[in-house]
Biopython code that builds the backbone (N, CA, C, O; Angstrom):
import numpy as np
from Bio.PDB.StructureBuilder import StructureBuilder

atoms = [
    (1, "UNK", "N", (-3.972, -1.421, -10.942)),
    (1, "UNK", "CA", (-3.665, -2.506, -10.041)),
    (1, "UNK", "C", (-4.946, -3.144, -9.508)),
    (1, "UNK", "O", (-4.852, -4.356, -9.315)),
    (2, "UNK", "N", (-5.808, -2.730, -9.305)),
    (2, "UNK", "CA", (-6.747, -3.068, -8.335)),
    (2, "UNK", "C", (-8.143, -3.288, -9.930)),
    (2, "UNK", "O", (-9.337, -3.576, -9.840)),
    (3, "UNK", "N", (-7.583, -3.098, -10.773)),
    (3, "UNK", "CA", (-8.771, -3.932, -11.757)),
    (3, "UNK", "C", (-7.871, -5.367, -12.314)),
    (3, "UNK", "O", (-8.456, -6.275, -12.904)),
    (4, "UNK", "N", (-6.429, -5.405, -12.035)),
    (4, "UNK", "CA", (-5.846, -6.355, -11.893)),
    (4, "UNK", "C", (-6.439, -7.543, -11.061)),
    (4, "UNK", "O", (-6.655, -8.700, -11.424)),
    (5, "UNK", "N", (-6.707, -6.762, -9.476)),
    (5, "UNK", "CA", (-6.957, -7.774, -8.403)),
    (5, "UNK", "C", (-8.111, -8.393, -8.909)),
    (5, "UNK", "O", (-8.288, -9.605, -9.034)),
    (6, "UNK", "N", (-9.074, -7.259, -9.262)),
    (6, "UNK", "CA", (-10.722, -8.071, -9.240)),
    (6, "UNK", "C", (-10.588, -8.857, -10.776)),
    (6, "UNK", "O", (-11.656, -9.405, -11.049)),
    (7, "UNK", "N", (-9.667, -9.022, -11.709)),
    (7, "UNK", "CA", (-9.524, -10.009, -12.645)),
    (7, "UNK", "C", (-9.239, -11.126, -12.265)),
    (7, "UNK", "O", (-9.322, -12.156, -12.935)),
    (8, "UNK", "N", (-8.989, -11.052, -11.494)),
    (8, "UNK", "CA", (-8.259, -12.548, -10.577)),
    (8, "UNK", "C", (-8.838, -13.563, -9.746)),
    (8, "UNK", "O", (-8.332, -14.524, -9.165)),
    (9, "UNK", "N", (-10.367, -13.004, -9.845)),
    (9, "UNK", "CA", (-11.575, -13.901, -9.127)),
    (9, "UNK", "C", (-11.660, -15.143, -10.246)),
    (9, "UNK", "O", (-11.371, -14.783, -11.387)),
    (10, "UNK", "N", (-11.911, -16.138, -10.133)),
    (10, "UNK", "CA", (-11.896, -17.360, -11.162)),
    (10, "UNK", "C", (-13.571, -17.528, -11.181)),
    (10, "UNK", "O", (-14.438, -17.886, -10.385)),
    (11, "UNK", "N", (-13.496, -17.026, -12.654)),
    (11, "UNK", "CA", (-14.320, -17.223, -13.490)),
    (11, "UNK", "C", (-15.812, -18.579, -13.076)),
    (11, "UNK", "O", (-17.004, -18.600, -13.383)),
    (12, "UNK", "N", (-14.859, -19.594, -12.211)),
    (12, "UNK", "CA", (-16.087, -20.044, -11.664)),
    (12, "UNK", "C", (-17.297, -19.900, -10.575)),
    (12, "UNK", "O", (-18.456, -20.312, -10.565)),
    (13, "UNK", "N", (-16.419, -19.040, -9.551)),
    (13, "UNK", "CA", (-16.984, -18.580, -8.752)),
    (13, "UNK", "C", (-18.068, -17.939, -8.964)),
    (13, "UNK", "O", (-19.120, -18.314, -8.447)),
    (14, "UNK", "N", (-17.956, -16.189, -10.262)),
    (14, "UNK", "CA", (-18.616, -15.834, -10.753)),
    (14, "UNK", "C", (-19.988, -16.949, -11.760)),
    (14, "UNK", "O", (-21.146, -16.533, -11.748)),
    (15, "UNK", "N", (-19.813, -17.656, -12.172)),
    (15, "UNK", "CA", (-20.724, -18.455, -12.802)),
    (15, "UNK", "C", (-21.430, -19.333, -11.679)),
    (15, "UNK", "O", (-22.632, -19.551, -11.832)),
    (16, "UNK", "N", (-20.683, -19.939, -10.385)),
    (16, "UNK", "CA", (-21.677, -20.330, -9.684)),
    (16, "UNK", "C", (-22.680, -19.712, -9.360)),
    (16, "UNK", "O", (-23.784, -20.256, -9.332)),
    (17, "UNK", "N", (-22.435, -18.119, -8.972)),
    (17, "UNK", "CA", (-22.784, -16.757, -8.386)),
    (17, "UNK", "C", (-24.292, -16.437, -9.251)),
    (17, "UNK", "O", (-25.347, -16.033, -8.763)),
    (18, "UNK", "N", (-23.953, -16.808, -10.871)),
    (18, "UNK", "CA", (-25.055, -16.894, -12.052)),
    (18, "UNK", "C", (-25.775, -17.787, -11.882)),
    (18, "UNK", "O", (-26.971, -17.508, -11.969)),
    (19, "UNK", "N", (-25.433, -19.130, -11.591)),
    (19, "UNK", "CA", (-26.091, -19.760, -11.453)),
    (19, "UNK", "C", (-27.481, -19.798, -10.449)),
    (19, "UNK", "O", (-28.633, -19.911, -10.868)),
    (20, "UNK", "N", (-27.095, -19.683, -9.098)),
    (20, "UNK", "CA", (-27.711, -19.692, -7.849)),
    (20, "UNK", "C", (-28.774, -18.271, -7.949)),
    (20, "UNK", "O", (-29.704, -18.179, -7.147)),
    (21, "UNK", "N", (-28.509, -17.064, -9.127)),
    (21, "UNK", "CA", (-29.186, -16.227, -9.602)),
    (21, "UNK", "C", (-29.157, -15.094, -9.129)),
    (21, "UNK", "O", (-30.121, -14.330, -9.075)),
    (22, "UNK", "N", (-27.667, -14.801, -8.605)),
    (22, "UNK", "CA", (-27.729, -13.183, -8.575)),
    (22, "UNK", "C", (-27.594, -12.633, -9.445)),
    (22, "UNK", "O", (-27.337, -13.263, -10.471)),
    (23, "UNK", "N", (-27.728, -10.746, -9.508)),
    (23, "UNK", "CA", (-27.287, -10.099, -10.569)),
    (23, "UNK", "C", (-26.212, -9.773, -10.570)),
    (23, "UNK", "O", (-25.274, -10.035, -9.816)),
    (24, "UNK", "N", (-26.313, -9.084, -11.565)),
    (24, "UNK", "CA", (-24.239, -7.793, -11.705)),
    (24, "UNK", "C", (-24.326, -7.210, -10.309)),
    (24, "UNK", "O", (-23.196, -7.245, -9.822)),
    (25, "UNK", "N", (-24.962, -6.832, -9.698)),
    (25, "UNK", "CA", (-24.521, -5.754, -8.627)),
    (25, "UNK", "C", (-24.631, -6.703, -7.677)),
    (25, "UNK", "O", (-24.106, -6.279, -6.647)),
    (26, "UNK", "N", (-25.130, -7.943, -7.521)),
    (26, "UNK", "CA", (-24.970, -8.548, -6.025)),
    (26, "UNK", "C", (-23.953, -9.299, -6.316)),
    (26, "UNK", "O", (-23.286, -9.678, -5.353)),
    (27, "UNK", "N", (-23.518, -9.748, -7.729)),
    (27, "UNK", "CA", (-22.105, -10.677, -7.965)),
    (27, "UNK", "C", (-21.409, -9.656, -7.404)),
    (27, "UNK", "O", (-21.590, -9.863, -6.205)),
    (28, "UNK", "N", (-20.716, -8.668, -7.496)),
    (28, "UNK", "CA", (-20.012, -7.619, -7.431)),
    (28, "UNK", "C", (-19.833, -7.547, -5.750)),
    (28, "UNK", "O", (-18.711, -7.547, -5.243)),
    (29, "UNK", "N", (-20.967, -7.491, -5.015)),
    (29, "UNK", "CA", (-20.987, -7.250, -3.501)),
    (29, "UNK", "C", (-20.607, -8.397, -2.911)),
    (29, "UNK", "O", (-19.868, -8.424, -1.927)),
    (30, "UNK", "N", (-21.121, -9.486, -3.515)),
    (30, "UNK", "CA", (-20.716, -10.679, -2.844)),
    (30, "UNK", "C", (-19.933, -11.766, -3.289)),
    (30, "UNK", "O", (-19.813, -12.873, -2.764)),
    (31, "UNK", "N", (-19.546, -11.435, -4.057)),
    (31, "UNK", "CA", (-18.539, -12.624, -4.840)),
    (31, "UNK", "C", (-17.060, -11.425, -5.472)),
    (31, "UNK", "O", (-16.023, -11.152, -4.868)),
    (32, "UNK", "N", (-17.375, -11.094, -6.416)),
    (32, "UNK", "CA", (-16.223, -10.341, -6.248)),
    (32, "UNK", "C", (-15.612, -9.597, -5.153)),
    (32, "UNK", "O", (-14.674, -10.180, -4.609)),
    (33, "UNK", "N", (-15.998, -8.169, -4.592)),
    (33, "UNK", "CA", (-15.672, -7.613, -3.898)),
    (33, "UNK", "C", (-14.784, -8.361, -2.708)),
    (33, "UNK", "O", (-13.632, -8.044, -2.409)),
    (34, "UNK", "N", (-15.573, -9.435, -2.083)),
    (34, "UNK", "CA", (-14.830, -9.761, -0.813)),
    (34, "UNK", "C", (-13.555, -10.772, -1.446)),
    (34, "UNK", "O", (-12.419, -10.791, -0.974)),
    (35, "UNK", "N", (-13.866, -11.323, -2.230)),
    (35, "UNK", "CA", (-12.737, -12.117, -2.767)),
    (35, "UNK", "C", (-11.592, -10.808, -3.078)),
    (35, "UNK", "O", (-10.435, -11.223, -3.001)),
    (36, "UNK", "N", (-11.636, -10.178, -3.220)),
    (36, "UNK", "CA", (-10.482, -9.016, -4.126)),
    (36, "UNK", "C", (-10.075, -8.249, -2.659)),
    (36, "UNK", "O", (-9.077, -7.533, -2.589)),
    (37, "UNK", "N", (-10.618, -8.394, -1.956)),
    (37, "UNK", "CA", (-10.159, -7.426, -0.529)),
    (37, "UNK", "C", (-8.907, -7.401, -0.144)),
    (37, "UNK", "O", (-8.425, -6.391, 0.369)),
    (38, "UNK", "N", (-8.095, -8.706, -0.376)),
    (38, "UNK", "CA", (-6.979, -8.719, 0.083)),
    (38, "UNK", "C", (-6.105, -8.569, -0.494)),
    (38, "UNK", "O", (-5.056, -8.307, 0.095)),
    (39, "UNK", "N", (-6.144, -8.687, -2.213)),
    (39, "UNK", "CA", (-5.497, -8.155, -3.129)),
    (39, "UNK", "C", (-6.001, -6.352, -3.043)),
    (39, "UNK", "O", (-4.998, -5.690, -2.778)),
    (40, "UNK", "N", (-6.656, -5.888, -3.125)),
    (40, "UNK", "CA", (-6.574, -4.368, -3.064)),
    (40, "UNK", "C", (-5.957, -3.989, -1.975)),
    (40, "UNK", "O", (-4.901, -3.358, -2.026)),
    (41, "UNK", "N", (-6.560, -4.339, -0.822)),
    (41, "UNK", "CA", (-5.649, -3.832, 0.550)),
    (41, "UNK", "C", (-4.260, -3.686, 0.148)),
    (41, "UNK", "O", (-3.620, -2.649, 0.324)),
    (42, "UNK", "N", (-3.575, -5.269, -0.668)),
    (42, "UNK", "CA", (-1.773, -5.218, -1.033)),
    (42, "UNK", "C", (-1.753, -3.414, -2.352)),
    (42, "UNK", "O", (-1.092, -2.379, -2.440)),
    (43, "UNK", "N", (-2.557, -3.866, -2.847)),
    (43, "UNK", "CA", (-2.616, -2.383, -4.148)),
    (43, "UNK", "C", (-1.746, -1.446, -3.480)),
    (43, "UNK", "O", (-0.607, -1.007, -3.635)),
    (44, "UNK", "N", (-3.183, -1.234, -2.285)),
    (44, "UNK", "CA", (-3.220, 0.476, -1.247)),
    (44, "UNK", "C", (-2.116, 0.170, -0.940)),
    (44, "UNK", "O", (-1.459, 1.198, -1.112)),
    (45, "UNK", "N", (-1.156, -0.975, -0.415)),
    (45, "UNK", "CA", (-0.132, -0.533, 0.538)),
    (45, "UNK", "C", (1.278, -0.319, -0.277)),
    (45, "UNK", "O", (2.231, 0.266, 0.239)),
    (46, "UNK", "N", (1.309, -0.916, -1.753)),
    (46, "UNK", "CA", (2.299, -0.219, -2.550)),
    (46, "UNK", "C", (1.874, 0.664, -3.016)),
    (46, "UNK", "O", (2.742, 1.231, -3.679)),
    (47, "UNK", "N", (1.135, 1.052, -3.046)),
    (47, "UNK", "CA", (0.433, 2.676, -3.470)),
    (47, "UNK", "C", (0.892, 3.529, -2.782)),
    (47, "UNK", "O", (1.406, 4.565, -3.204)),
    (48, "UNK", "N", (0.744, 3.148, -1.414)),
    (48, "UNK", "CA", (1.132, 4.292, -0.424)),
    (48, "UNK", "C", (2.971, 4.645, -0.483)),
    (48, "UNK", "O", (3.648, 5.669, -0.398)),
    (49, "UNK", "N", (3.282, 3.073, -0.688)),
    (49, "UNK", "CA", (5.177, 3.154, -0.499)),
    (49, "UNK", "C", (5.738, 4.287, -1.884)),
    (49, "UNK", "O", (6.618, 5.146, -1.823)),
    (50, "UNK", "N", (4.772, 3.859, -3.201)),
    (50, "UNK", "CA", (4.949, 5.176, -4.191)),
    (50, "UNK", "C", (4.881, 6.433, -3.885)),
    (50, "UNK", "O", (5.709, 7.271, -4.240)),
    (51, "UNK", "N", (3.574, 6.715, -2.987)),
    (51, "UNK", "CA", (3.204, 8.147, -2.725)),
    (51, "UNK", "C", (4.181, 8.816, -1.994)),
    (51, "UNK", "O", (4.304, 10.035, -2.113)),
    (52, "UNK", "N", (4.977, 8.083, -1.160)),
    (52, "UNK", "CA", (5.973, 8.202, -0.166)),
    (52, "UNK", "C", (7.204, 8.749, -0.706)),
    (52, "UNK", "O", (7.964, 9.651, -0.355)),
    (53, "UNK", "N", (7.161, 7.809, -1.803)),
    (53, "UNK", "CA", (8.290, 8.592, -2.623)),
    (53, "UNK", "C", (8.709, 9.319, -3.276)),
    (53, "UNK", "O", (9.770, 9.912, -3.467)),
    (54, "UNK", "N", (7.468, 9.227, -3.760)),
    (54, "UNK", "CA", (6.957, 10.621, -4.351)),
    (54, "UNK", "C", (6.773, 11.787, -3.804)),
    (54, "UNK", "O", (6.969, 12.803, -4.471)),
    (55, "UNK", "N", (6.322, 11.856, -2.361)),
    (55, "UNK", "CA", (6.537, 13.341, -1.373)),
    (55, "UNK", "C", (7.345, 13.416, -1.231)),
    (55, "UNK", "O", (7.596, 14.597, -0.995)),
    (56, "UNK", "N", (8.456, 12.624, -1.185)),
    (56, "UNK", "CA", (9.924, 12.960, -0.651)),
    (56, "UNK", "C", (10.636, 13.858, -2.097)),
    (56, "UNK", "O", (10.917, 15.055, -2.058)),
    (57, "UNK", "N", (10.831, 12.958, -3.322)),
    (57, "UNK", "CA", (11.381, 13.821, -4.456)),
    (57, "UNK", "C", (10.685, 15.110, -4.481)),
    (57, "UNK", "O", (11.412, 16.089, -4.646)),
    (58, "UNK", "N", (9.426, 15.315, -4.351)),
    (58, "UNK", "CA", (8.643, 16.328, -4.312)),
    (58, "UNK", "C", (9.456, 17.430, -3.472)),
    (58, "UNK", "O", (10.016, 18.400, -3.983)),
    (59, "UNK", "N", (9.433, 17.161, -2.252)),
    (59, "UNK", "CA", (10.006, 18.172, -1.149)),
    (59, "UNK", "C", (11.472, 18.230, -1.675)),
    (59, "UNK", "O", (11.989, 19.347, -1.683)),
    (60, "UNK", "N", (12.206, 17.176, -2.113)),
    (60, "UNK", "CA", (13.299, 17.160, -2.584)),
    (60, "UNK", "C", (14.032, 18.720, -3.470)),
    (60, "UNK", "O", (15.000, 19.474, -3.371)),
    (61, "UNK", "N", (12.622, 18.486, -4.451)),
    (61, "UNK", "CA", (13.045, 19.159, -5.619)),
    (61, "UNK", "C", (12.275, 20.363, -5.576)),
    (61, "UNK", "O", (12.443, 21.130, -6.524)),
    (62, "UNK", "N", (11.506, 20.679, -4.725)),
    (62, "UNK", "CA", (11.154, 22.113, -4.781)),
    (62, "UNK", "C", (10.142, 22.251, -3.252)),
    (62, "UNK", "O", (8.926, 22.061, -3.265)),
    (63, "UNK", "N", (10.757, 22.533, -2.274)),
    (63, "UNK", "CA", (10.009, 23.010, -1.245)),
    (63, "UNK", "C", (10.485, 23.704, -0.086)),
    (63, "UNK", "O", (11.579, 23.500, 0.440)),
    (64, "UNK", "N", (9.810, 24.355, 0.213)),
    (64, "UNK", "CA", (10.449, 24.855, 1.257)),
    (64, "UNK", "C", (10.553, 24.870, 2.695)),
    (64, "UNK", "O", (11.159, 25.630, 3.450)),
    (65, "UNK", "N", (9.629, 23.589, 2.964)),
    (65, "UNK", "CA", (9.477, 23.096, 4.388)),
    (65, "UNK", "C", (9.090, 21.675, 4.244)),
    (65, "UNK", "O", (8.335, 21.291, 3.351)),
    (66, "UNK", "N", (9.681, 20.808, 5.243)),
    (66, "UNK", "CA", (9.655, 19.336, 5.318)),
    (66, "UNK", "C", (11.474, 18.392, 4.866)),
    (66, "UNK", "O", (12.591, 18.792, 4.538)),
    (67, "UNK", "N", (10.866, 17.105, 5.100)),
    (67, "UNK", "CA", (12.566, 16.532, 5.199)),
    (67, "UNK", "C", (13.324, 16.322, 4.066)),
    (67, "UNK", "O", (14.447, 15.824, 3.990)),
    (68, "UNK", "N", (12.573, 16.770, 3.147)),
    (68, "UNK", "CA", (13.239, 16.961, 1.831)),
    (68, "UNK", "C", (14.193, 18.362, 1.843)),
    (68, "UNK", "O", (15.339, 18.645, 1.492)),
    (69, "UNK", "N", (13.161, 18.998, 2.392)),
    (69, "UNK", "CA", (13.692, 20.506, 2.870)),
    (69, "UNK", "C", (14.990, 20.514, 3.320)),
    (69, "UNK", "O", (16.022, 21.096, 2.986)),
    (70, "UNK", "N", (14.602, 19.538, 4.360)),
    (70, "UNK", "CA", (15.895, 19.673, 5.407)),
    (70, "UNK", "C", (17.400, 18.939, 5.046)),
    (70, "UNK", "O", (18.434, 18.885, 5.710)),
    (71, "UNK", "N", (17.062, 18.411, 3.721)),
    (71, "UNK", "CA", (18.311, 17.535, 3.659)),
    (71, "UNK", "C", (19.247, 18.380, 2.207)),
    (71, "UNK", "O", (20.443, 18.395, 1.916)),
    (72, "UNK", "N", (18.432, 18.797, 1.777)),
    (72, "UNK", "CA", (19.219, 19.678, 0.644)),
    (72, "UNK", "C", (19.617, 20.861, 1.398)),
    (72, "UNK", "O", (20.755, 20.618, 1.799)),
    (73, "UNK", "N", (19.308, 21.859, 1.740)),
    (73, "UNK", "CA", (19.493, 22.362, 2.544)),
    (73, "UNK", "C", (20.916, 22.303, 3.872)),
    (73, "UNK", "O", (21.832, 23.053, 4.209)),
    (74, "UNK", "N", (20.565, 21.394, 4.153)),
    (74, "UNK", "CA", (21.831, 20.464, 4.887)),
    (74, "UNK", "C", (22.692, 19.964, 4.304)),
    (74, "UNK", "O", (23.561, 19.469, 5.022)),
    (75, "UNK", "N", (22.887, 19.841, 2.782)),
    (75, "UNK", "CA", (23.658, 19.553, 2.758)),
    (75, "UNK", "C", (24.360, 20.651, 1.449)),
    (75, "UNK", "O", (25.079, 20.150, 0.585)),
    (76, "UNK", "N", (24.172, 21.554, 1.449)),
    (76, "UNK", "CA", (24.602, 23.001, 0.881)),
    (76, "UNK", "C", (25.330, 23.259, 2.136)),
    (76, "UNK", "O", (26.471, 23.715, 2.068)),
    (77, "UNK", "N", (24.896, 23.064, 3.039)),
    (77, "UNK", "CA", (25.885, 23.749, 4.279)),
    (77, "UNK", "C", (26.635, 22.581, 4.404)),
    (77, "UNK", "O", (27.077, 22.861, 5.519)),
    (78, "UNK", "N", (27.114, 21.543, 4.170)),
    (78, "UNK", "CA", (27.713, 20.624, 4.516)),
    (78, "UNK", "C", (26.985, 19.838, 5.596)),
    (78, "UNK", "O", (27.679, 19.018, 6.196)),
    (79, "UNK", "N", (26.059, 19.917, 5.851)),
    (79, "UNK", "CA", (25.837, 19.450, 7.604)),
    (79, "UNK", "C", (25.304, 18.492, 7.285)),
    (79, "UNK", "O", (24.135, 18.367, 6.919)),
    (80, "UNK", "N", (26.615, 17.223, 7.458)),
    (80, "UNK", "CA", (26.102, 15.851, 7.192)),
    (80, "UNK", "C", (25.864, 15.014, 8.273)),
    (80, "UNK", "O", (26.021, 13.810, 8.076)),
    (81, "UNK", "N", (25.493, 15.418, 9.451)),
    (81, "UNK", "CA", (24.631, 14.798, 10.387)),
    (81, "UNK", "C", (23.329, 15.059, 10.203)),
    (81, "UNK", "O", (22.587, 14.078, 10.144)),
    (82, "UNK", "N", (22.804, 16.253, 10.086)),
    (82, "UNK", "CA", (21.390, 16.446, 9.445)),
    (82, "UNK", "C", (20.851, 15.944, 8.326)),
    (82, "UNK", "O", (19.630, 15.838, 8.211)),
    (83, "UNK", "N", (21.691, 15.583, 7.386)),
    (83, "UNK", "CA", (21.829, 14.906, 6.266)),
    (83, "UNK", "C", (20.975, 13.290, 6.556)),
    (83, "UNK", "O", (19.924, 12.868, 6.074)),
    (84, "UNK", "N", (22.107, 12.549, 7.713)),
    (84, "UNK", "CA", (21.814, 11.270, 7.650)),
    (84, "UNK", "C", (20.850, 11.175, 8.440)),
    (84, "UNK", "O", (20.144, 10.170, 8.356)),
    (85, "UNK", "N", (20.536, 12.244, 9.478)),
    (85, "UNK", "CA", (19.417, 11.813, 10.723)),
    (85, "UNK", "C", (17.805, 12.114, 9.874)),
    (85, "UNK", "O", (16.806, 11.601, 10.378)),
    (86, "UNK", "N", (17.704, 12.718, 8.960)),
    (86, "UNK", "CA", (17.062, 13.040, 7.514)),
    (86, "UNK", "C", (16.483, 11.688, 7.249)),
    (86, "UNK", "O", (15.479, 11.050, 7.566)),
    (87, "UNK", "N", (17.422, 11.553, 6.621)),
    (87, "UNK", "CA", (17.621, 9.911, 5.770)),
    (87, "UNK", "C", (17.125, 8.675, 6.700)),
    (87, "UNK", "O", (16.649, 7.622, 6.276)),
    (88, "UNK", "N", (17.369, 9.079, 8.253)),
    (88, "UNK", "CA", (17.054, 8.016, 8.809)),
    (88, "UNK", "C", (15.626, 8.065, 9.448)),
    (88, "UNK", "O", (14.965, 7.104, 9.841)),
    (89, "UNK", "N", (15.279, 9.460, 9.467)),
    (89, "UNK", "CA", (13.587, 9.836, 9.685)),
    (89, "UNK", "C", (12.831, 8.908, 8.707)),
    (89, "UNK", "O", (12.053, 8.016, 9.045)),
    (90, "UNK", "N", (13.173, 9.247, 7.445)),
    (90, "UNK", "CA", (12.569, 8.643, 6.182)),
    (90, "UNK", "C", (12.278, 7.306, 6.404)),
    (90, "UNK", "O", (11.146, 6.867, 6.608)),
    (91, "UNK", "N", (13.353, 6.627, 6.361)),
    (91, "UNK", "CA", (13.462, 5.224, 6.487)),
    (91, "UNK", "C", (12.615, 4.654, 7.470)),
    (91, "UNK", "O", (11.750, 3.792, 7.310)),
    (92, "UNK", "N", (13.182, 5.596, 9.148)),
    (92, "UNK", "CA", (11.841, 5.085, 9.838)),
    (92, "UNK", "C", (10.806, 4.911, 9.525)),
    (92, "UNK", "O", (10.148, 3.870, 9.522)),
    (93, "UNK", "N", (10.548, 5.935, 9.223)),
    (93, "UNK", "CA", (8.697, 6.281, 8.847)),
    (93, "UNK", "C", (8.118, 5.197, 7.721)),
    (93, "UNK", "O", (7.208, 4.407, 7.971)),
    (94, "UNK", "N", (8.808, 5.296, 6.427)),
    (94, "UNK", "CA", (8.573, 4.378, 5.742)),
    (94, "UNK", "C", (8.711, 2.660, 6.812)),
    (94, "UNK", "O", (7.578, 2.234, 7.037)),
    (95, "UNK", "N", (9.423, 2.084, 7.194)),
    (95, "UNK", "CA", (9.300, 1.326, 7.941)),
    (95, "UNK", "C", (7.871, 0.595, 8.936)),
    (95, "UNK", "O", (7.320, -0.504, 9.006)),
    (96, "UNK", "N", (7.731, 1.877, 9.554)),
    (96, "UNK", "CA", (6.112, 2.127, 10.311)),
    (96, "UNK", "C", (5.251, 1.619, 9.694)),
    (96, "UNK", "O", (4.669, 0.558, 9.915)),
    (97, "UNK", "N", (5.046, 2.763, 8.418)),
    (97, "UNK", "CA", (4.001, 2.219, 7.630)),
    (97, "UNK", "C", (4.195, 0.560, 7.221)),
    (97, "UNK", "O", (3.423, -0.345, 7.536)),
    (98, "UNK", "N", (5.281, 0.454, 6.536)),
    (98, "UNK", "CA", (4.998, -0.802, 6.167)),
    (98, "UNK", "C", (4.232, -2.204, 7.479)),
    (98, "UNK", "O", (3.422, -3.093, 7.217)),
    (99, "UNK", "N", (4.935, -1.860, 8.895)),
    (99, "UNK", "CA", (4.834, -2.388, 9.414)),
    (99, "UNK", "C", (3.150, -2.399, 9.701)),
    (99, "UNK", "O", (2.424, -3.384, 9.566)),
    (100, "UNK", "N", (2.747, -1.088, 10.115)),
    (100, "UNK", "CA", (1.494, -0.999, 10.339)),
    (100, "UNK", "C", (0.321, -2.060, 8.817)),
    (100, "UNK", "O", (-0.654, -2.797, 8.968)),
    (101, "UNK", "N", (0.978, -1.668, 7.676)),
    (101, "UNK", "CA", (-0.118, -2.272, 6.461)),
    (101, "UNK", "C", (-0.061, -3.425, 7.000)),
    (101, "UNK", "O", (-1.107, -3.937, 7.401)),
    (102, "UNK", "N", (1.147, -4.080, 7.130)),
    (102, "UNK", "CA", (1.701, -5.766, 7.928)),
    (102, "UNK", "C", (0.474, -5.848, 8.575)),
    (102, "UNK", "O", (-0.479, -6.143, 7.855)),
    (103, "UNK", "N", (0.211, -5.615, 10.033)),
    (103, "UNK", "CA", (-0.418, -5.556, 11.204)),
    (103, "UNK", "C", (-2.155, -5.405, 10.795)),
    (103, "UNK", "O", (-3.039, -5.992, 11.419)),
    (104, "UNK", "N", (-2.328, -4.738, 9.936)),
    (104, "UNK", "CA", (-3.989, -4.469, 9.445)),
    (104, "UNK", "C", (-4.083, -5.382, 8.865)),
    (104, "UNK", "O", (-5.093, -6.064, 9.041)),
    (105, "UNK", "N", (-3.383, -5.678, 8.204)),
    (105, "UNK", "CA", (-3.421, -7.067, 6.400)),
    (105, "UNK", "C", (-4.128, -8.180, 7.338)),
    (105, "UNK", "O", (-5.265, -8.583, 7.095)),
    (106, "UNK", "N", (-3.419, -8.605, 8.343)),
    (106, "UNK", "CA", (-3.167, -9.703, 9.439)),
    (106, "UNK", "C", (-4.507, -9.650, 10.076)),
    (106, "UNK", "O", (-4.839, -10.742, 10.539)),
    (107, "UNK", "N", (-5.530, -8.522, 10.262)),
    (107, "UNK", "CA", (-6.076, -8.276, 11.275)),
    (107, "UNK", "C", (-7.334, -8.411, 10.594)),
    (107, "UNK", "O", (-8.328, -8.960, 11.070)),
    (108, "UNK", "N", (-7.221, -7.746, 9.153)),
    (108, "UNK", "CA", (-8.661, -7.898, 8.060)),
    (108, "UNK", "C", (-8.811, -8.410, 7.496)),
    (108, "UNK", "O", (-9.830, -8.410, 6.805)),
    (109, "UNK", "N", (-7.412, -9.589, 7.379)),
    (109, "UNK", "CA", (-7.726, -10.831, 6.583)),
    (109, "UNK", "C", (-7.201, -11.953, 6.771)),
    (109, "UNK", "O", (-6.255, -12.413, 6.132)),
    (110, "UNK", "N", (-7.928, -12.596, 7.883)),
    (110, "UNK", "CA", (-6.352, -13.569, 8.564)),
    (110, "UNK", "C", (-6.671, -15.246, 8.428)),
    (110, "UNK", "O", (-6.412, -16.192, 9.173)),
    (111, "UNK", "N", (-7.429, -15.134, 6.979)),
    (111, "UNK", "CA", (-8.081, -16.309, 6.434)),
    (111, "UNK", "C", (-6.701, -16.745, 5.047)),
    (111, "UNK", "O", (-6.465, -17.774, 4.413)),
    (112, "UNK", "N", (-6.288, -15.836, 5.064)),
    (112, "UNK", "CA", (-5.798, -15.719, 3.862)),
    (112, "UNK", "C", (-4.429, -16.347, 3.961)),
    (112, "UNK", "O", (-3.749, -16.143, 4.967)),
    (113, "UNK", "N", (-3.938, -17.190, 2.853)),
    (113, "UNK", "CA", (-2.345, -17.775, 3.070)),
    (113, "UNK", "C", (-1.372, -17.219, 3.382)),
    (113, "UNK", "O", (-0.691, -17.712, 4.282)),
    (114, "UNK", "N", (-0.973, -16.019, 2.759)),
    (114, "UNK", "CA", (-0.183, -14.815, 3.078)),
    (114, "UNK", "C", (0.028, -14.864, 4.646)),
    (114, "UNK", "O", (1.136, -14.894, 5.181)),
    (115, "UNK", "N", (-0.816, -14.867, 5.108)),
    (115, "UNK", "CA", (-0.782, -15.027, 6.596)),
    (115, "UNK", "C", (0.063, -15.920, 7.393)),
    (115, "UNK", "O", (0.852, -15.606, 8.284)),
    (116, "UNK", "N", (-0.265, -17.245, 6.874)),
    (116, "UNK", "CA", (0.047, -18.405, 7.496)),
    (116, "UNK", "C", (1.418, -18.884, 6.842)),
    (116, "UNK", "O", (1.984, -19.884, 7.284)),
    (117, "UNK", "N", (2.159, -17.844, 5.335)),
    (117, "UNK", "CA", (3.239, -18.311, 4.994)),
    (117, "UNK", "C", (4.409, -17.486, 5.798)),
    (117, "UNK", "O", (5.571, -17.794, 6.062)),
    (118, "UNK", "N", (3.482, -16.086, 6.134)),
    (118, "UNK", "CA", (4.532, -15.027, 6.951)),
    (118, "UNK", "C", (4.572, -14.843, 8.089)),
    (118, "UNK", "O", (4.510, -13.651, 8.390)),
    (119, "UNK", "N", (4.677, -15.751, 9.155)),
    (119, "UNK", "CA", (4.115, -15.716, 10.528)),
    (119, "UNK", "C", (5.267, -16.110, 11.206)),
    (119, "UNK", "O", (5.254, -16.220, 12.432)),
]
sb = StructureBuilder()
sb.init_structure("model")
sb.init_model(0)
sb.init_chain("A")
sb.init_seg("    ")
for serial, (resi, resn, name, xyz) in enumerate(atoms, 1):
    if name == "N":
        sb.init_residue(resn, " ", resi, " ")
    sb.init_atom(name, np.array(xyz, "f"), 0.0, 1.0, " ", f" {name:<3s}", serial, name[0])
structure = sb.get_structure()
């Protein structure tokens, strides 16, 4: 994903960047890198919503402590209030995060359109 983002710098930028006579490593610091910031930041934050889901099947399918734990578990005994208050931990949490990536995105890059289309 994130060699995706830094493909996505336009080719002219980089050639002005040649022009004016930097090298590979200062194109990189100063022309790529900051241009790609806000596309990687988006990377990390579906990265994280994967990882998320991935701890959960994880705990799901083999653990013995956490809310994966608690919902199989819960629901061998039938106990389908623990079940959904489970389900609704999850959701919160996932929620948070998203909200929080929201709130940073906004805060480290608030030059950016994304901004001004979701406001």
């Amino acid at each position: 994903m994130i060699v995706n983002s830094v493909s996505a710098v336009p080719s002219n930028m980089v050639d002005s960047a040649k022009m004016f006579g930097l090298s590979g490593r200062h194109i990189v610091y100063k022309v790529i890198f900051p241009y790609s910031k806000p596309r990687i930041f988006e990377d990390i934050h579906i990265s994280v919503g994967w990882a998320w889901a991935a701890l959960m099947m994880a705990e799901i399918v083999g653990s013995r402590s956490g809310i994966g734990f608690v919902i199989v578990q819960s629901q061998r005994l039938l106990q389908t209030d623990k079940v959904i208050a489970a389900i609704v931990v999850i959701g919160i949490l996932g929620v948070v995060f998203d909200y929080l990536f929201r709130v940073l995105y906004k805060i480290f890059f608030p030059w950016t359109l994304k901004n001004r289309l979701y406001d």
